[in-house]
C-alpha positions as CSV (number, residue, x, y, z in Angstrom):
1,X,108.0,92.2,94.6
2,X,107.9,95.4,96.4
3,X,106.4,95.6,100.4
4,X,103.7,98.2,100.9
5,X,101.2,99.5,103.7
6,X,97.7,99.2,103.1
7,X,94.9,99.8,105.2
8,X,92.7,96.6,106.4
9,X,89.3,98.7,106.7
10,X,86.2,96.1,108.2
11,X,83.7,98.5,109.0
12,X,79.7,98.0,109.6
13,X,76.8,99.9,111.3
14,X,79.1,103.2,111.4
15,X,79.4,106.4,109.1
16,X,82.8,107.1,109.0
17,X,86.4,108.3,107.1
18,X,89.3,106.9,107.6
19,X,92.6,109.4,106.8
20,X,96.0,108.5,106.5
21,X,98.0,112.4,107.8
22,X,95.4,114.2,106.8
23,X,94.4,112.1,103.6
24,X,91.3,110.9,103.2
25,X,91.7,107.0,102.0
26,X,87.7,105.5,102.4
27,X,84.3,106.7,103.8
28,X,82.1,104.4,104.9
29,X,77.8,104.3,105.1
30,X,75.5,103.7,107.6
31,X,74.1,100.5,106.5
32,X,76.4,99.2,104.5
33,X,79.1,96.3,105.5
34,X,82.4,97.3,104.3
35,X,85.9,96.0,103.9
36,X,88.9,96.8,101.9
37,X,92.6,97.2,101.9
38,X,93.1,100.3,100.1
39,X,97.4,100.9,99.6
40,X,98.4,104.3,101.6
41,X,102.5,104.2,101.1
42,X,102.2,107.1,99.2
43,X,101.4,109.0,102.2
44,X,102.8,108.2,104.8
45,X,106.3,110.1,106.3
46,X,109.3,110.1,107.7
47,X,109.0,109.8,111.2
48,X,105.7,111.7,113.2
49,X,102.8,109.6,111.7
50,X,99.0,109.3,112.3
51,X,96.1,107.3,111.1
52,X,92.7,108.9,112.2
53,X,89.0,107.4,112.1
54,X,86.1,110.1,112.5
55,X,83.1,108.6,112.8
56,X,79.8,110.7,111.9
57,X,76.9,108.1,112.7
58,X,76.1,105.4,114.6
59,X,73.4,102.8,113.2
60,X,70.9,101.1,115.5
61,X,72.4,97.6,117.0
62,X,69.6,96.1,115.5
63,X,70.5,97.5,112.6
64,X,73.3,95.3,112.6
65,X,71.7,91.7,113.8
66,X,73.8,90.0,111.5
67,X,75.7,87.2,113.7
68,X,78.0,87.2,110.0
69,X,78.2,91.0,109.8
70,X,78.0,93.1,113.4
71,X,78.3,96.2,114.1
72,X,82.3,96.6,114.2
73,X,84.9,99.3,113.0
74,X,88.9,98.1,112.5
75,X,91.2,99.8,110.9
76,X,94.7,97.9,111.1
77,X,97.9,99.5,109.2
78,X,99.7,96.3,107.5
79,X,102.7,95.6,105.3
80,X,102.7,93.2,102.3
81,X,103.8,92.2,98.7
82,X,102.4,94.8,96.3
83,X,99.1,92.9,94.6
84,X,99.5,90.0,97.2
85,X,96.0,88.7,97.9
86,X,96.6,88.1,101.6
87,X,94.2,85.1,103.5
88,X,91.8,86.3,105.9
89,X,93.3,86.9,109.1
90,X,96.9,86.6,108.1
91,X,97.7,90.4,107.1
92,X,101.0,91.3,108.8
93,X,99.4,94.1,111.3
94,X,101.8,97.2,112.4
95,X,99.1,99.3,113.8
96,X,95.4,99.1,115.0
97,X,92.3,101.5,115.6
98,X,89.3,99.5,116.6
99,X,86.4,101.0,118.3
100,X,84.2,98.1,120.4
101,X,81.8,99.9,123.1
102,X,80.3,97.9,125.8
103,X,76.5,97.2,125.6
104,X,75.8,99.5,128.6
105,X,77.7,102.6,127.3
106,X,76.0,105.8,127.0
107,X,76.3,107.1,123.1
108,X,79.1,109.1,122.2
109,X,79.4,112.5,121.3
110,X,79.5,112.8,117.8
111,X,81.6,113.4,115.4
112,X,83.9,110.6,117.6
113,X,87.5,110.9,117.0
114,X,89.5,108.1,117.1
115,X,93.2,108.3,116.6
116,X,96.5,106.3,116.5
117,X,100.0,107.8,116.0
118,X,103.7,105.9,114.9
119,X,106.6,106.3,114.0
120,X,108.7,105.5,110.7
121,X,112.2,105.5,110.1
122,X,113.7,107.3,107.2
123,X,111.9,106.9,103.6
124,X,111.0,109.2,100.9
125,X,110.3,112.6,100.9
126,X,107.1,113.8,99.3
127,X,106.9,117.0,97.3
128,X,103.8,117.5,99.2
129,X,105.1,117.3,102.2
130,X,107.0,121.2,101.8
131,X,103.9,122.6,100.1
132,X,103.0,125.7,101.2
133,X,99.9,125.7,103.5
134,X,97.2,127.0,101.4
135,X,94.1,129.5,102.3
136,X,91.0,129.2,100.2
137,X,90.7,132.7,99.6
138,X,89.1,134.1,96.9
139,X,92.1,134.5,94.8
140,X,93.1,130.8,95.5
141,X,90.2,129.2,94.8
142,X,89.7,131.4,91.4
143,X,93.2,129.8,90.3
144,X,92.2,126.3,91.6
145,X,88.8,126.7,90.1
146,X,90.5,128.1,86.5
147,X,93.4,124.7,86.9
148,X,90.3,122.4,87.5
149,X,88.9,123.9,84.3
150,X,91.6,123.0,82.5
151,X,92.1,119.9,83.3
152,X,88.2,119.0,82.5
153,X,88.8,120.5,79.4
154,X,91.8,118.0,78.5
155,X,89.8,115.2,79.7
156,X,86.7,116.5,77.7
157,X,88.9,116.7,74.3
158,X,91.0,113.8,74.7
159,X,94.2,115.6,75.5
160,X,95.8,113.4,77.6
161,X,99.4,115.0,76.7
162,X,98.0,118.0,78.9
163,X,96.8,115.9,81.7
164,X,100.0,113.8,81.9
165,X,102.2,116.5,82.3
166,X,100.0,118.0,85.6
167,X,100.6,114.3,87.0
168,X,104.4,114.3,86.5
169,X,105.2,114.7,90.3
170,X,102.3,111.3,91.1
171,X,104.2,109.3,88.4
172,X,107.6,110.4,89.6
173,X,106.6,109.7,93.1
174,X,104.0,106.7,93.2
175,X,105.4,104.7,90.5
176,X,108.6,103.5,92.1
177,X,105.8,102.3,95.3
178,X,104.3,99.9,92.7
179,X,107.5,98.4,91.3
180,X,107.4,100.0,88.2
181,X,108.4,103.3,86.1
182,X,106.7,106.8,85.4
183,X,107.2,106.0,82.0
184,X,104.8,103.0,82.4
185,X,102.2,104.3,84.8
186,X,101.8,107.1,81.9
187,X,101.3,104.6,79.3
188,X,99.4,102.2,81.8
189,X,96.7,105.7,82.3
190,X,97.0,106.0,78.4
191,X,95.9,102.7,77.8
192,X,93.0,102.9,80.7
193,X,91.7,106.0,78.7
194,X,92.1,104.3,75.2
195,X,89.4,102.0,76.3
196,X,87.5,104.7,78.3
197,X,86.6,106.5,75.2
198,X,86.6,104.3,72.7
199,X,84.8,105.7,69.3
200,X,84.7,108.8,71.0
201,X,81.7,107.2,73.0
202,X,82.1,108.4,76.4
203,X,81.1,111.6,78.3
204,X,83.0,113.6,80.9
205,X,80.6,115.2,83.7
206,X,80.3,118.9,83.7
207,X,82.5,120.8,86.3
208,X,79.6,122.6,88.1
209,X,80.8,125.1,90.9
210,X,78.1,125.4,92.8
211,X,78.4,121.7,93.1
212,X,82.2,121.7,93.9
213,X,83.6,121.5,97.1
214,X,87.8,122.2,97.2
215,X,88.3,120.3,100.7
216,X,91.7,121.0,102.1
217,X,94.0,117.8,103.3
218,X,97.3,117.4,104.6
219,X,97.1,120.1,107.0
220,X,96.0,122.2,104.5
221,X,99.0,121.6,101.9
222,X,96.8,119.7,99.6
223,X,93.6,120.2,98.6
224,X,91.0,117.5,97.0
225,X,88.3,118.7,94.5
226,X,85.9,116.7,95.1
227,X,81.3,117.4,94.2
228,X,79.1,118.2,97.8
229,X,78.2,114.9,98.0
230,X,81.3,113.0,98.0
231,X,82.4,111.9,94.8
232,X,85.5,112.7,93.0
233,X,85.1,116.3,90.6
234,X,86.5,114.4,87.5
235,X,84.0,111.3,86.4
236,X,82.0,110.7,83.6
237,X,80.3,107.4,82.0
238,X,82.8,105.0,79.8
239,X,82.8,103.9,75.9
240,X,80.6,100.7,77.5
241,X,78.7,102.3,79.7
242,X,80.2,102.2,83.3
243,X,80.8,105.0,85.3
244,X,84.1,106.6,85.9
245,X,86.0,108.6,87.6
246,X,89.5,110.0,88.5
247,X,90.3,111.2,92.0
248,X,93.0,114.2,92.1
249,X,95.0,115.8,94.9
250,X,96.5,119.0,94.2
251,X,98.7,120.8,96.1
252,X,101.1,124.0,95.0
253,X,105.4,123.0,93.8
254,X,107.4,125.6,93.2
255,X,104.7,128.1,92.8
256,X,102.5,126.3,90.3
257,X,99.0,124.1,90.9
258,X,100.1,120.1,90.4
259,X,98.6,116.9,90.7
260,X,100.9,115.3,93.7
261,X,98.6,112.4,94.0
């Protein structure tokens, strides 16, 4: 079984994101107690490396009275066997951010920064990695706006032919970080959609620019479509009635828009 990094995110009374060199991995509310340990292999580098935690808001400590859920933020880098369910308190930890002010510290300035660099030795090389930095000028974000397009319009007809074929770089890429092959991540994503729109009862959300925000990542090399409020540009409501969606990093290969991620 294949070792990967993941994130161990325990977050509570803070408004935050967490990113990965530049890639957004989770965002966090206010009053909500959160934890996860989303996988980040796929974007981490050869060598310089940097895990980053902005936070936006603080919540009140009384907010957070909970002696079983405090007011806390950690973020811990770990390694582990792919789809391991590790027992609490035994993930392998490589690197740590965790932010624990004393009760008489003034507030911080806000948005706080908090960031954590490392170093890895040699690995793969990501096709995003040499993509050109991009501007969102208004000839860019026509063509992004026109490839989004398409790919709603594949998802709205069923094509999935046409939206495999934008992900052949992901497959090519991620697959071999999940111990398997691109062939079967396509037909794995084939499958997921089979049962997404089964009878043809399903509905894809409407690509509404005024609603869109192209946020660039990566140092500005990729870029994530993603609505104003936060959710991923491509969602809709399944055959049985649950929501959706399918986040999408794009970045520019050899001249031409792809999903990298």
């Amino acid at each position: 079984m294949p070792l990967v990094d993941y994130l161990n995110v325990s977050i509570h009374g803070y408004a935050c994101e967490v990113f990965v060199n530049g890639a957004p991995i989770v965002r966090t509310a206010l009053d909500t107690p959160y934890t996860a340990t989303p996988p980040i292999s796929e974007w981490l580098v050869t060598g310089d490396n940097e895990m980053t935690v902005r936070i936006d808001a603080i919540a009140a400590p009384a907010a957070c009275s909970d002696p079983l859920s405090p007011r806390r933020l950690l973020v811990e880098r770990c390694v582990g066997p792919l789809d391991a369910v590790v027992p609490v308190g035994e993930d392998q930890v490589l690197d740590t951010i965790e932010y624990t002010p004393q009760p008489g510290d003034p507030p911080p300035a806000l948005p706080l920064v908090l960031t954590h660099e490392f170093k890895l030795p040699s690995g793969p090389t990501w096709a995003w990695e040499s993509a050109p930095p991009l501007q969102l000028d208004a000839a860019t974000t026509a063509e992004l706006l026109m490839f989004l397009e398409v790919v709603h319009a594949d998802l709205s007809e069923g094509n999935m032919d046409g939206l495999l074929a934008r992900q052949r770089i992901k497959f090519a890429e991620v697959a071999p970080l999940c111990g398997t092959t691109p062939e079967a991540a396509e037909a794995t994503l084939k499958e997921q959609f089979a049962e997404l729109s089964a009878d043809g009862a399903w509905t894809v959300a409407p690509l509404r620019h005024a609603d869109l925000e192209l946020r660039l990542c990566c140092g500005g090399r990729v870029v994530e479509p993603r609505t104003r409020d936060g959710h991923p540009a491509l969602r809709g409501r399944a055959a049985g009635g649950d929501e959706w969606s399918l986040p999408i990093f794009i970045a520019r290969i050899d001249g031409m828009f792809e999903i990298v991620r």
